[in-house]
Each structure stands twice: as C-alpha cells, then as structure tokens.
mmCIF file of the N, C-alpha and C atoms, coordinates in Angstrom:
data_MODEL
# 
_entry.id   MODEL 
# 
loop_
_atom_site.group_PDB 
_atom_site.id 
_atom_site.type_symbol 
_atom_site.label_atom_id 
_atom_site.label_alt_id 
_atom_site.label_comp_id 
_atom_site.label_asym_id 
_atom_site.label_entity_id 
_atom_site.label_seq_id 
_atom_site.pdbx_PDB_ins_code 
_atom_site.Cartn_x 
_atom_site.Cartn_y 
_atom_site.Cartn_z 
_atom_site.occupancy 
_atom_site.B_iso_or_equiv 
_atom_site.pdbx_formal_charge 
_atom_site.auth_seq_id 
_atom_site.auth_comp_id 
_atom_site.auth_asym_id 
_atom_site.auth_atom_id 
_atom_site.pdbx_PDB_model_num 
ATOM 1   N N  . UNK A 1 1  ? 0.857   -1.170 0.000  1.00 0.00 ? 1  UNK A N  1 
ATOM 2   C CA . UNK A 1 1  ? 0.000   0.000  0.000  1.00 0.00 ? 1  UNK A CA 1 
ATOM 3   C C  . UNK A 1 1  ? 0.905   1.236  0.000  1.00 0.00 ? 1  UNK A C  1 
ATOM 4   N N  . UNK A 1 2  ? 0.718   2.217  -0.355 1.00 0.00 ? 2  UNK A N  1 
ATOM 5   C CA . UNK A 1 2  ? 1.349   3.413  -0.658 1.00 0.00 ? 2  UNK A CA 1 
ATOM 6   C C  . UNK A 1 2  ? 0.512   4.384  0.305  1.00 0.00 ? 2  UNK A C  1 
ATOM 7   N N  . UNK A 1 3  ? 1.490   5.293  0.498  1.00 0.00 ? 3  UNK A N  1 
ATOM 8   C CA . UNK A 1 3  ? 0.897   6.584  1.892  1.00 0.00 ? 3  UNK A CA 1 
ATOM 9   C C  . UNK A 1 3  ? 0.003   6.792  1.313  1.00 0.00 ? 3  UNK A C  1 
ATOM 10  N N  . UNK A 1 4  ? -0.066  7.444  0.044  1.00 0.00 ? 4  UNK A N  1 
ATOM 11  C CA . UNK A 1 4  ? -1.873  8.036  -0.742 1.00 0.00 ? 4  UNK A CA 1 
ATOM 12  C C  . UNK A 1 4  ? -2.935  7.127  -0.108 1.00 0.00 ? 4  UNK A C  1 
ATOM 13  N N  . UNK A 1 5  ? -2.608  5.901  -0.703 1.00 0.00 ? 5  UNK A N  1 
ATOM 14  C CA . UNK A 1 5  ? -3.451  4.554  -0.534 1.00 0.00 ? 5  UNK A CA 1 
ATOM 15  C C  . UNK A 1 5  ? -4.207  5.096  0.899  1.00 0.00 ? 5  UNK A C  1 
ATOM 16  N N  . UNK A 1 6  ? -3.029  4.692  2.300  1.00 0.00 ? 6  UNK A N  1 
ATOM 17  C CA . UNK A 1 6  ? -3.228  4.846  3.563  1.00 0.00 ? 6  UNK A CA 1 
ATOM 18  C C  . UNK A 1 6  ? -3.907  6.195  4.271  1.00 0.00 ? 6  UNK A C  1 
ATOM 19  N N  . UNK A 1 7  ? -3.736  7.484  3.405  1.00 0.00 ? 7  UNK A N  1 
ATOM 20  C CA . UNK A 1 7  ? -4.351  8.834  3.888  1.00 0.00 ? 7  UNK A CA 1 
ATOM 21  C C  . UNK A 1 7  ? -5.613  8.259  3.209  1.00 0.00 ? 7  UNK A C  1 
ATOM 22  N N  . UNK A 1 8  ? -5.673  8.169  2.390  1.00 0.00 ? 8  UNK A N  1 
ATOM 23  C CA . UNK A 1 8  ? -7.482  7.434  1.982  1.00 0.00 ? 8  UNK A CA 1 
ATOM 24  C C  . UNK A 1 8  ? -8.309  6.605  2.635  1.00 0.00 ? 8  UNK A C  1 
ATOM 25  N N  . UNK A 1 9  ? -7.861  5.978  2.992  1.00 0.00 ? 9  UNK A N  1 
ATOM 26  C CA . UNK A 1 9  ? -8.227  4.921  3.399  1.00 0.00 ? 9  UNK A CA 1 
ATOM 27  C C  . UNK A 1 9  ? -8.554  5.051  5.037  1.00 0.00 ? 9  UNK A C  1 
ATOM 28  N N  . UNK A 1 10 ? -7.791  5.875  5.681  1.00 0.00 ? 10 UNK A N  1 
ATOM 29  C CA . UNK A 1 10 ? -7.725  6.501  7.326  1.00 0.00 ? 10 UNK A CA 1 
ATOM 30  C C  . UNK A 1 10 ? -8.461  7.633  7.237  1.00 0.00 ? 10 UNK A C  1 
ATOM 31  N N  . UNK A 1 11 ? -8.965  8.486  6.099  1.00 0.00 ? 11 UNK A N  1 
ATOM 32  C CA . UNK A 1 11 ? -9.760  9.575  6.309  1.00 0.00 ? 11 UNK A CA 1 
ATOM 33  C C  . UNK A 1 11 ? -11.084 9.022  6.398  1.00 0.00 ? 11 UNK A C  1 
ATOM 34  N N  . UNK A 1 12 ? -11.018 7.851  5.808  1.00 0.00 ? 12 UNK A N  1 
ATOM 35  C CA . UNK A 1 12 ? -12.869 7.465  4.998  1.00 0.00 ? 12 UNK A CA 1 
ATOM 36  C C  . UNK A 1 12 ? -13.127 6.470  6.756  1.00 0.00 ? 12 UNK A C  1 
ATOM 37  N N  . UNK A 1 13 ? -12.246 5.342  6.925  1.00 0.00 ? 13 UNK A N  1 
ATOM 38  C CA . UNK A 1 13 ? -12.234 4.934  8.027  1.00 0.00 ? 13 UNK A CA 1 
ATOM 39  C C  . UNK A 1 13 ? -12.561 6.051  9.794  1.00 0.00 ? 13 UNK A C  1 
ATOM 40  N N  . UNK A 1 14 ? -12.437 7.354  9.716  1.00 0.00 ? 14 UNK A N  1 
ATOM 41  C CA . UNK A 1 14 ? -11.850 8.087  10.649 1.00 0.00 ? 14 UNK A CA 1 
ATOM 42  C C  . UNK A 1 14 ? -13.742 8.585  10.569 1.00 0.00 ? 14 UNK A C  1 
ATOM 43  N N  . UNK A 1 15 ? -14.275 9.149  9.175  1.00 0.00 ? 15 UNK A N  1 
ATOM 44  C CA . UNK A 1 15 ? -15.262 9.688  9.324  1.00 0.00 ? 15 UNK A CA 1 
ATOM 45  C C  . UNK A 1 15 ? -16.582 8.690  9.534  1.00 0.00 ? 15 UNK A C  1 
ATOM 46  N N  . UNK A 1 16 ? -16.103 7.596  9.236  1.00 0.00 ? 16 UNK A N  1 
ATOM 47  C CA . UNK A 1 16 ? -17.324 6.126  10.093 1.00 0.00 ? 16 UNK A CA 1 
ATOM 48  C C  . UNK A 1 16 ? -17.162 5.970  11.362 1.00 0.00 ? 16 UNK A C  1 
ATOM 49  N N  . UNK A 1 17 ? -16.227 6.219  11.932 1.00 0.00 ? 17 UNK A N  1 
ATOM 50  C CA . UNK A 1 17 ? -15.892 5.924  13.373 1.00 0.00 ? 17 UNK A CA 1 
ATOM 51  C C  . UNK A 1 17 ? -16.552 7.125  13.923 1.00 0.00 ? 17 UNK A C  1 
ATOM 52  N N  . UNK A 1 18 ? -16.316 8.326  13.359 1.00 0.00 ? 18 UNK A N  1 
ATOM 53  C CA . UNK A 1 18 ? -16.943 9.772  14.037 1.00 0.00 ? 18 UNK A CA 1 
ATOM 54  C C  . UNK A 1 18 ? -18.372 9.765  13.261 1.00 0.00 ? 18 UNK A C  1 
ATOM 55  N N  . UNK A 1 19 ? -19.269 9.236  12.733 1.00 0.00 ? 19 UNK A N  1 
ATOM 56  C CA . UNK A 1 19 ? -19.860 9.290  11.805 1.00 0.00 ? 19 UNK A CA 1 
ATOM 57  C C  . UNK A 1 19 ? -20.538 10.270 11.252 1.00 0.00 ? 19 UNK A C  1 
ATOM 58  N N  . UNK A 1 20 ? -19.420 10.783 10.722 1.00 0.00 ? 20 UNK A N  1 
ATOM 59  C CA . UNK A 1 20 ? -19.267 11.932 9.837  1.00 0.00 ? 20 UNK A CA 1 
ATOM 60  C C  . UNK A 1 20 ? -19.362 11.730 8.156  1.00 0.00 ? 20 UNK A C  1 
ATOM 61  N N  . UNK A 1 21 ? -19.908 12.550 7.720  1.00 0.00 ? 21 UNK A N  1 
ATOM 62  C CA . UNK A 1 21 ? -19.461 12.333 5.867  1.00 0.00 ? 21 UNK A CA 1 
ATOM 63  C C  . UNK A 1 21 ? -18.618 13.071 5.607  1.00 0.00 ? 21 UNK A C  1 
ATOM 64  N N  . UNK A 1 22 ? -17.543 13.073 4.569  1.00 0.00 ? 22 UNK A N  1 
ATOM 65  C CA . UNK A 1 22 ? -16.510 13.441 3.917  1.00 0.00 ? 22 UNK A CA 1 
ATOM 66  C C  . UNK A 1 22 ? -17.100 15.200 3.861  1.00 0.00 ? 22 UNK A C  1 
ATOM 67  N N  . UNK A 1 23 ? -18.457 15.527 3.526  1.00 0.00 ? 23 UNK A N  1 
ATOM 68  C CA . UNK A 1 23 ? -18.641 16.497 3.070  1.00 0.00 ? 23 UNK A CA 1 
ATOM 69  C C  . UNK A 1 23 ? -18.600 17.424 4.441  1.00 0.00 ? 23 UNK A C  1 
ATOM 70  N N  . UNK A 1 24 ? -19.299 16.796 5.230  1.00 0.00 ? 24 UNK A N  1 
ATOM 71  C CA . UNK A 1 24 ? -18.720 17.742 7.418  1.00 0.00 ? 24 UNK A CA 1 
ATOM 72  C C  . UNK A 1 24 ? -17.971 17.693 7.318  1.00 0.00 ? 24 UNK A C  1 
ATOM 73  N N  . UNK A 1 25 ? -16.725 17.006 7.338  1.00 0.00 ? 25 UNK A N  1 
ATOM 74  C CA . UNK A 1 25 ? -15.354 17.048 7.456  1.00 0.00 ? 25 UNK A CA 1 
ATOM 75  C C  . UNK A 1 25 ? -15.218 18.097 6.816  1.00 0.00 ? 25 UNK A C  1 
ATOM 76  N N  . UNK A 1 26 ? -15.068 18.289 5.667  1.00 0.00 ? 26 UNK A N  1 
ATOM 77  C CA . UNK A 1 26 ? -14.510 19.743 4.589  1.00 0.00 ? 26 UNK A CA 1 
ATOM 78  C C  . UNK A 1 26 ? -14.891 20.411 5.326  1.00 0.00 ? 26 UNK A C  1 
ATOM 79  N N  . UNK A 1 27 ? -16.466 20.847 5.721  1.00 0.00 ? 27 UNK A N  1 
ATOM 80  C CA . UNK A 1 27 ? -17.027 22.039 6.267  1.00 0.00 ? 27 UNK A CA 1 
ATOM 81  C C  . UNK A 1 27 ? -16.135 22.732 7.333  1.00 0.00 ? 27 UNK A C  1 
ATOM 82  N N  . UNK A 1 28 ? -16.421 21.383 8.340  1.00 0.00 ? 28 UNK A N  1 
ATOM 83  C CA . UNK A 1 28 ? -16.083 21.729 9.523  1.00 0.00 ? 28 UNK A CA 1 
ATOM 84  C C  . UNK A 1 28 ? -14.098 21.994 9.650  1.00 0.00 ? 28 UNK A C  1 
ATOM 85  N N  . UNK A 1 29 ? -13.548 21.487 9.212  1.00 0.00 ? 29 UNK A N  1 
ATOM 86  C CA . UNK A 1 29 ? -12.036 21.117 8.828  1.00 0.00 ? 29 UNK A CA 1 
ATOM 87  C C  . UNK A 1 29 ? -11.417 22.523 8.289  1.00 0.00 ? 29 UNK A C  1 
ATOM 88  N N  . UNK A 1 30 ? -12.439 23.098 7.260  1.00 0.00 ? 30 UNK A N  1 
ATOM 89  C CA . UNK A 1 30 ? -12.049 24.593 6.441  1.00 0.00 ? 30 UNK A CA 1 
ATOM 90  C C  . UNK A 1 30 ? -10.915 23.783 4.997  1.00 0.00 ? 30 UNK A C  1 
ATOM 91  N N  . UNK A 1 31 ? -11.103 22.561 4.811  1.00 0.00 ? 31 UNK A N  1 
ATOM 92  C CA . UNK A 1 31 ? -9.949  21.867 3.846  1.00 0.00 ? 31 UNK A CA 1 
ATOM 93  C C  . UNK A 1 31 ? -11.491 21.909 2.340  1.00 0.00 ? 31 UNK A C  1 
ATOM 94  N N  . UNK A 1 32 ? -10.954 22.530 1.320  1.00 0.00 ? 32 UNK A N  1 
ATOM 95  C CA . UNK A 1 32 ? -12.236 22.276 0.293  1.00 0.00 ? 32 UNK A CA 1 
ATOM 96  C C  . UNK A 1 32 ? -12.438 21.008 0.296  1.00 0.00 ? 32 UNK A C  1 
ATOM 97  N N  . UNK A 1 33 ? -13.503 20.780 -0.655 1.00 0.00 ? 33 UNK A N  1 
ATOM 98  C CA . UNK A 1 33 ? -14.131 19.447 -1.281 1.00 0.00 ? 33 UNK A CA 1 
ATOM 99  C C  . UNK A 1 33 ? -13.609 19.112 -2.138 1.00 0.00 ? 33 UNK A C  1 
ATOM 100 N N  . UNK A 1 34 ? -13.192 19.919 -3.359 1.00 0.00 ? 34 UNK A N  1 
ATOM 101 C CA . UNK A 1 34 ? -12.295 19.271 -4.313 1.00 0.00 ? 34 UNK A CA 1 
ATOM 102 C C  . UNK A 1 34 ? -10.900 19.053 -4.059 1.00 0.00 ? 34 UNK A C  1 
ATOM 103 N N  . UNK A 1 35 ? -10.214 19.745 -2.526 1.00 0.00 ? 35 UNK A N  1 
ATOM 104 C CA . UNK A 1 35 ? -9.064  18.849 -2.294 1.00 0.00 ? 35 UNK A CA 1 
ATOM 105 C C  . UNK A 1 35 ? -9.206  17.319 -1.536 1.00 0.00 ? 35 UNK A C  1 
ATOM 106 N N  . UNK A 1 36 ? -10.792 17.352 -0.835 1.00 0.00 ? 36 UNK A N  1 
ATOM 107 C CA . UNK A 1 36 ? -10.587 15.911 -0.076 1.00 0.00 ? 36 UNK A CA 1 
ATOM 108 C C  . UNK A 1 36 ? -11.136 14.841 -0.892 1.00 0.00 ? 36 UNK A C  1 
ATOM 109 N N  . UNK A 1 37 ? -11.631 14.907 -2.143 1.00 0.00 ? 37 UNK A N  1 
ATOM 110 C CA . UNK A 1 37 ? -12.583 14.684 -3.372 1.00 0.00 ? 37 UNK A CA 1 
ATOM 111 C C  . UNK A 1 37 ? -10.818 13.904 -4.285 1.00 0.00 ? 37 UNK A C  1 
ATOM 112 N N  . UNK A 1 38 ? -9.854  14.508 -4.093 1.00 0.00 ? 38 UNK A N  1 
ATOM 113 C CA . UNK A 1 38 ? -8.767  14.394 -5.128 1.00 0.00 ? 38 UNK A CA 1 
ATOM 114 C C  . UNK A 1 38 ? -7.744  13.235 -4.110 1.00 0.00 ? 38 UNK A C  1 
ATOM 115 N N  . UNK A 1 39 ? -8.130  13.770 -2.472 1.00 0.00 ? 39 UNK A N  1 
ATOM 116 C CA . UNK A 1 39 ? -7.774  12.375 -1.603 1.00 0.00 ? 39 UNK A CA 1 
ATOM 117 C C  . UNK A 1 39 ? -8.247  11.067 -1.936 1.00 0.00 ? 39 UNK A C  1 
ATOM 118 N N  . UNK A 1 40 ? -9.319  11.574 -1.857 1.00 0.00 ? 40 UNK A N  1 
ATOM 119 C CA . UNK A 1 40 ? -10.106 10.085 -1.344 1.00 0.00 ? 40 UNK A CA 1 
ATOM 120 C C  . UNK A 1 40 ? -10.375 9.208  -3.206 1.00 0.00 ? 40 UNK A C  1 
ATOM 121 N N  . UNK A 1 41 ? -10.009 10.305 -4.363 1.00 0.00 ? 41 UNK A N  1 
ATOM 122 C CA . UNK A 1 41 ? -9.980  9.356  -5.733 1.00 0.00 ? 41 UNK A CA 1 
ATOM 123 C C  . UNK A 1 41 ? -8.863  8.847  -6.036 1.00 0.00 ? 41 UNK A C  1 
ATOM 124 N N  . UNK A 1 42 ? -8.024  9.492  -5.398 1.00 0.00 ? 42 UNK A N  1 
ATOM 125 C CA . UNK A 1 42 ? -6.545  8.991  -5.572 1.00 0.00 ? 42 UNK A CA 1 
ATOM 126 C C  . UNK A 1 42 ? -5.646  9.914  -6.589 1.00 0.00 ? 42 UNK A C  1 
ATOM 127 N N  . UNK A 1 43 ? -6.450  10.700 -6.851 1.00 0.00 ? 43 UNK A N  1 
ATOM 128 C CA . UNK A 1 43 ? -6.122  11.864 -8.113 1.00 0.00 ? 43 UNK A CA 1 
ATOM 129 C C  . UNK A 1 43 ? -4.783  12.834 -7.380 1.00 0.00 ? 43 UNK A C  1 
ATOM 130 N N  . UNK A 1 44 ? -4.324  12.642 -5.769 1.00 0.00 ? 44 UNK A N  1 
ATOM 131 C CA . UNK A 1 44 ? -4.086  13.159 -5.628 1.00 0.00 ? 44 UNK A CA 1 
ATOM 132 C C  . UNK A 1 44 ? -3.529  12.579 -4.300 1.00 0.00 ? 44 UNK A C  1 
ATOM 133 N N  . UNK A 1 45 ? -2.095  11.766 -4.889 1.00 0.00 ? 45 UNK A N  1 
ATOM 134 C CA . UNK A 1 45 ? -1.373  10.970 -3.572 1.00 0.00 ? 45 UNK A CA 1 
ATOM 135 C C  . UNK A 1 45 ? -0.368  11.408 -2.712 1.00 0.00 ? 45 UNK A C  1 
ATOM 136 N N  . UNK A 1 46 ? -0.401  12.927 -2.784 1.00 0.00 ? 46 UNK A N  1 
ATOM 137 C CA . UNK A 1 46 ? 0.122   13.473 -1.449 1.00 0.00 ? 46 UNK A CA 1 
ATOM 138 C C  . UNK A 1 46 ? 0.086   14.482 -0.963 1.00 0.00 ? 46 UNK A C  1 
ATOM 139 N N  . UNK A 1 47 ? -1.017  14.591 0.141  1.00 0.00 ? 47 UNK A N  1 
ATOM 140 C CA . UNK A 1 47 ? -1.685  15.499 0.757  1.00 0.00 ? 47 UNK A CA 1 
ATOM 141 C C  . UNK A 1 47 ? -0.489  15.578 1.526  1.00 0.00 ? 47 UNK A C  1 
ATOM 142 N N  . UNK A 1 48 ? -0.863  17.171 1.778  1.00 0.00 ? 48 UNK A N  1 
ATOM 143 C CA . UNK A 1 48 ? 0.525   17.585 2.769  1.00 0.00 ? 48 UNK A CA 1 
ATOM 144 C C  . UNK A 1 48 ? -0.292  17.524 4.430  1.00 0.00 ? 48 UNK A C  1 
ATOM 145 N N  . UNK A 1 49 ? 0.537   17.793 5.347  1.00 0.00 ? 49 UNK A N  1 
ATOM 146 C CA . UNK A 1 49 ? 0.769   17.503 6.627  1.00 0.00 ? 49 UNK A CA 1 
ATOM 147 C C  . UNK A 1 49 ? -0.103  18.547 6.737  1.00 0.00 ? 49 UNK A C  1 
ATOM 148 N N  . UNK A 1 50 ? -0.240  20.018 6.090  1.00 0.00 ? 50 UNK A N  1 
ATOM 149 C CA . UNK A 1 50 ? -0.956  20.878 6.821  1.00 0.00 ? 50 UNK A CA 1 
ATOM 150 C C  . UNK A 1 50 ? -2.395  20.395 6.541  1.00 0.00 ? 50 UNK A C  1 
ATOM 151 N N  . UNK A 1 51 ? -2.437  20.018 5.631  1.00 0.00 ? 51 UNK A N  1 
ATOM 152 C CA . UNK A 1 51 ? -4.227  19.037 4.996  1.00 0.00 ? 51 UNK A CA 1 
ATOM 153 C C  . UNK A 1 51 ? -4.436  17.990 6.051  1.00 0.00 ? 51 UNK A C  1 
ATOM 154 N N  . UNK A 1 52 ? -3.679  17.487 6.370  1.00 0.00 ? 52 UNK A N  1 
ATOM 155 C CA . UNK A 1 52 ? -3.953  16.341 7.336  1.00 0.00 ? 52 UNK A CA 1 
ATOM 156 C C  . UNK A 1 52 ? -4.508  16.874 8.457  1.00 0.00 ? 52 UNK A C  1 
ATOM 157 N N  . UNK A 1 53 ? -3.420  17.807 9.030  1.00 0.00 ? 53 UNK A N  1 
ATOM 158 C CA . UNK A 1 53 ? -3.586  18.742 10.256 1.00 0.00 ? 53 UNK A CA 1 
ATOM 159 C C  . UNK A 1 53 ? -5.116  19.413 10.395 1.00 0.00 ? 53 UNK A C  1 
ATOM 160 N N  . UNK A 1 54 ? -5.837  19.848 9.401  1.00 0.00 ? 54 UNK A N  1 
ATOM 161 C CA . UNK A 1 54 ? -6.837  20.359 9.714  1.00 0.00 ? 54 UNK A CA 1 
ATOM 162 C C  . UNK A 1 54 ? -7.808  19.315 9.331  1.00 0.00 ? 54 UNK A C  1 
ATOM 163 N N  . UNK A 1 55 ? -7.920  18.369 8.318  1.00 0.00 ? 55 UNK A N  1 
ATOM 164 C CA . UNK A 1 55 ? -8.821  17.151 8.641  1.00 0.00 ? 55 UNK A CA 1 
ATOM 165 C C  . UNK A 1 55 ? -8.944  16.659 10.282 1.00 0.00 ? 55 UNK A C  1 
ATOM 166 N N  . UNK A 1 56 ? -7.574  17.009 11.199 1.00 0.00 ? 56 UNK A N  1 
ATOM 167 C CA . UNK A 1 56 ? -7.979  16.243 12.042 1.00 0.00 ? 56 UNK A CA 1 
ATOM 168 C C  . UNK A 1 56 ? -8.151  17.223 13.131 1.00 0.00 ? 56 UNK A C  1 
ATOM 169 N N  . UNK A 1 57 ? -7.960  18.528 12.865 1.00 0.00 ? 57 UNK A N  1 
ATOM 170 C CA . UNK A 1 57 ? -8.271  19.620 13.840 1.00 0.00 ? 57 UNK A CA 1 
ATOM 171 C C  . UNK A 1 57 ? -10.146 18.997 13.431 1.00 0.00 ? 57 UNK A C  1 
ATOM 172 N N  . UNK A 1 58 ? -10.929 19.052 12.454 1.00 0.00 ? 58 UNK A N  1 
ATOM 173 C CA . UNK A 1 58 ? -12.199 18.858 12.179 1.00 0.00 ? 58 UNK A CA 1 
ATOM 174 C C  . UNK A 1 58 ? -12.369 17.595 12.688 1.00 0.00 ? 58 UNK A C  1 
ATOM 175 N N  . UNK A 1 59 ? -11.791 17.146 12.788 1.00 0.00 ? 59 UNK A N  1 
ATOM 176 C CA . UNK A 1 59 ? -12.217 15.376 13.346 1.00 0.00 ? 59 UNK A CA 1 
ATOM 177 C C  . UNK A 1 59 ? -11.959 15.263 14.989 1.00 0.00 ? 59 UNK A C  1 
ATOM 178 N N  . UNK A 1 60 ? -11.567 16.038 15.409 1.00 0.00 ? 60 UNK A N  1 
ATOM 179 C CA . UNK A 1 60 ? -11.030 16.330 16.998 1.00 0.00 ? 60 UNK A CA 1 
ATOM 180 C C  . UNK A 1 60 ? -10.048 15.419 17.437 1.00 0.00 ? 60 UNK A C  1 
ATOM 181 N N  . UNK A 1 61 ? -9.000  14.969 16.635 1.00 0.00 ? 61 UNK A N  1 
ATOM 182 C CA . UNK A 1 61 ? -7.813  14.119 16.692 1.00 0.00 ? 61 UNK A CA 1 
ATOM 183 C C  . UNK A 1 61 ? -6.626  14.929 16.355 1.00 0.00 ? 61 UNK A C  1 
ATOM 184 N N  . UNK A 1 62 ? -5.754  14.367 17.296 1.00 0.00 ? 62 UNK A N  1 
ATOM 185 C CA . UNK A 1 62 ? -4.561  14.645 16.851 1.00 0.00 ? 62 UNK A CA 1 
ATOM 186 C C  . UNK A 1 62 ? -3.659  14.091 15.807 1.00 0.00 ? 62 UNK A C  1 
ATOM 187 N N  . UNK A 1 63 ? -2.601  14.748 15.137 1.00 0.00 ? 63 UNK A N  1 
ATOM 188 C CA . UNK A 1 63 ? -1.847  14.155 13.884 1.00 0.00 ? 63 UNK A CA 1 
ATOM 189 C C  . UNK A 1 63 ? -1.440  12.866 14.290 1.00 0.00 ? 63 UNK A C  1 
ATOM 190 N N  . UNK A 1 64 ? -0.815  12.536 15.460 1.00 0.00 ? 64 UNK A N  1 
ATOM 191 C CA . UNK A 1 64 ? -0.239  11.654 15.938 1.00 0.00 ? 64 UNK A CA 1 
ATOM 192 C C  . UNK A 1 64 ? -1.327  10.188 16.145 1.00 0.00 ? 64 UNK A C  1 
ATOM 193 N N  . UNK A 1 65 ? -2.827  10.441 16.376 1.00 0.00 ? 65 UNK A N  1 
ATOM 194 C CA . UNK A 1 65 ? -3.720  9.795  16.208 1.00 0.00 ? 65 UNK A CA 1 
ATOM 195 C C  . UNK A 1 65 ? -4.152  9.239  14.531 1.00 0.00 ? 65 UNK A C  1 
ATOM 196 N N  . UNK A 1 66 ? -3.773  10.081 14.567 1.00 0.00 ? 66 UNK A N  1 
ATOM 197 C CA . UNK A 1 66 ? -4.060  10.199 12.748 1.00 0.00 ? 66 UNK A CA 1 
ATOM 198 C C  . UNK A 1 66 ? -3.280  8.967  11.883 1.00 0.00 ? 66 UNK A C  1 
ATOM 199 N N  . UNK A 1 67 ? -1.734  8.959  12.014 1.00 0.00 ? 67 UNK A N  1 
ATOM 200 C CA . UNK A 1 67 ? -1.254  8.225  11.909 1.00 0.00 ? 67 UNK A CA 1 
ATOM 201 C C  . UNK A 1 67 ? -0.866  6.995  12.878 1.00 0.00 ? 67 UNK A C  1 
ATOM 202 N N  . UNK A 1 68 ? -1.800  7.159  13.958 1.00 0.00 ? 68 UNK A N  1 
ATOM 203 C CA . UNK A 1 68 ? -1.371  5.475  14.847 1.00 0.00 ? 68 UNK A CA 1 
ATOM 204 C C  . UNK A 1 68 ? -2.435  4.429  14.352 1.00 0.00 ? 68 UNK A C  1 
ATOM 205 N N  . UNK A 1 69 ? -2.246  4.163  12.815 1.00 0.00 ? 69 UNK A N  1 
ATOM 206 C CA . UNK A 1 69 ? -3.203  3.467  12.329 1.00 0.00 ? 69 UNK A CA 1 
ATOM 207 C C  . UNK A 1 69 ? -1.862  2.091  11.656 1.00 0.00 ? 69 UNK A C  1 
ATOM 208 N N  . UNK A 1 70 ? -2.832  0.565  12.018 1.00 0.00 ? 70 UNK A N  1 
ATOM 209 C CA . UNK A 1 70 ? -2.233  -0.292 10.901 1.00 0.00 ? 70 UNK A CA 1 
ATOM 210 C C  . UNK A 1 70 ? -2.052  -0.211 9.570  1.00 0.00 ? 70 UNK A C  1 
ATOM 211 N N  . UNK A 1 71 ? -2.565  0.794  8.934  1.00 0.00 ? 71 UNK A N  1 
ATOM 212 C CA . UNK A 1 71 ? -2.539  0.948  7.537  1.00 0.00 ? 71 UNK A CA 1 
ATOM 213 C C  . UNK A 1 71 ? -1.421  1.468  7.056  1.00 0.00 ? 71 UNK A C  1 
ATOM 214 N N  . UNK A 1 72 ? -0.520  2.142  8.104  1.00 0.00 ? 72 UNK A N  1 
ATOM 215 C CA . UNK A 1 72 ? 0.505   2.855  7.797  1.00 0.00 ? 72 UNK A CA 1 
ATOM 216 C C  . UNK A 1 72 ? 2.142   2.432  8.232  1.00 0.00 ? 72 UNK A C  1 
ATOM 217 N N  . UNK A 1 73 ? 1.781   0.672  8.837  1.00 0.00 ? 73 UNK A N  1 
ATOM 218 C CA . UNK A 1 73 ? 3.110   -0.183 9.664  1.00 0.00 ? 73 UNK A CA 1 
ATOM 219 C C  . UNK A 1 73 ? 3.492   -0.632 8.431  1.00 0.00 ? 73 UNK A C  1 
ATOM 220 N N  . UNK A 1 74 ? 3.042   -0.950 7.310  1.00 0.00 ? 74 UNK A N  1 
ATOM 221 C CA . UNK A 1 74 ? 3.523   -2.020 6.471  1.00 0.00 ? 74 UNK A CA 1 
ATOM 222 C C  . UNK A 1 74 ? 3.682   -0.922 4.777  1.00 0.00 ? 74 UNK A C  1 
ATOM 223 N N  . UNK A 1 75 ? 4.238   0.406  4.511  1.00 0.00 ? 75 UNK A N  1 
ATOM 224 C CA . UNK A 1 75 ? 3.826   1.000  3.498  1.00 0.00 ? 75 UNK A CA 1 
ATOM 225 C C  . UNK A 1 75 ? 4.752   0.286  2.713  1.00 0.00 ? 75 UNK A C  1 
ATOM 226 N N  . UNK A 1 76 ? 4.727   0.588  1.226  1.00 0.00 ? 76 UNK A N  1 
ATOM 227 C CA . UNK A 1 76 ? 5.202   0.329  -0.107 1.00 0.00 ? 76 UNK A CA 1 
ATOM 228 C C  . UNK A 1 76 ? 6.600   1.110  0.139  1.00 0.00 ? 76 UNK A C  1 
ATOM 229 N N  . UNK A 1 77 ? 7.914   0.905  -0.337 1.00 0.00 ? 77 UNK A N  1 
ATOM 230 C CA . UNK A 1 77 ? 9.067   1.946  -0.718 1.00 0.00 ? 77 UNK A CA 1 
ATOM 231 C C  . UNK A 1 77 ? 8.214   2.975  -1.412 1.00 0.00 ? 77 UNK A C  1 
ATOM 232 N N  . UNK A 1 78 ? 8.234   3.726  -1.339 1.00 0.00 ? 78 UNK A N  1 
ATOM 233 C CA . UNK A 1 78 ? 7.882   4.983  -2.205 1.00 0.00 ? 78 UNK A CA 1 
ATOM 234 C C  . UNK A 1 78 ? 9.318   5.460  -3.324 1.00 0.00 ? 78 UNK A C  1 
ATOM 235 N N  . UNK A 1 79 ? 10.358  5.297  -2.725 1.00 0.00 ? 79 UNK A N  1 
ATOM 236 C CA . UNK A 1 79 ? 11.522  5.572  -4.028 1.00 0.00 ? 79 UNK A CA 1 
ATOM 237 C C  . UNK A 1 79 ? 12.188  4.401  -4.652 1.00 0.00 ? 79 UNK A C  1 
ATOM 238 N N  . UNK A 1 80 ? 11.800  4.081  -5.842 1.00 0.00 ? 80 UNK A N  1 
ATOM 239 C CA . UNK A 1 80 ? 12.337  2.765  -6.844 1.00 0.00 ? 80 UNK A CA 1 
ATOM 240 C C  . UNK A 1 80 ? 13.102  3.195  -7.558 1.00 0.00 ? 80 UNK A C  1 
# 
C-alpha cells in the first residue's frame, strides 16, 4: 500500500468511526471538497501535513492519532 493509498483509506475509516461524511469534514475542517474529493480518488497521492492537520483539527484528533493506524506499519518503498 502506498501513503496516498493509507491517507485514503484513514480519512474514509476516521469519518465512520466519528460518523461523519466526507462532506462535514470539509465544512467543519475549512480543507475544500475538491481537495478531499482528489484524496479520497486517488487523483491526488500526497496530501501535505498541513491538509492532514486540519482534517484532524475537524475530526477532533490529533496528527499523531491520525497516523497510529495499521494501515501505515507495512507501506510500499515509495523511491524505486
């Protein structure tokens, strides 16, 4: 799995657990729709830290929560 893969996959996971839709998140987060829209299609495999940061300021988690996920113990090399 690749980090893109894993920020996808932990945002969509994060807003079932809070059960939230992708579209509160934006609202509430202040991150647009067509940047979390380009996450979650894959159009767009690397969201920066400050995008993360306010997905999870909107999600009431910390970064460090953010990433204490299994999805992110086992990633792909990213440089081949």
């Amino acid at each position: 799995m690749t980090i893109g893969e894993a920020v996808k996959k932990r945002i969509l996971e994060l807003c079932d657990q809070h059960e939230m839709s992708v579209n509160k998140l934006c609202t509430i987060s202040g991150v647009t729709q067509s940047t979390v829209n380009n996450i979650i299609s894959g159009r767009n495999n690397s969201a920066t830290t400050a995008t993360i940061k306010k997905l999870c300021d909107g999600l009431g988690i910390t970064i460090t929560e953010f990433f204490n996920s299994e999805l992110f113990a086992d990633l792909e090399q990213e440089i081949k």
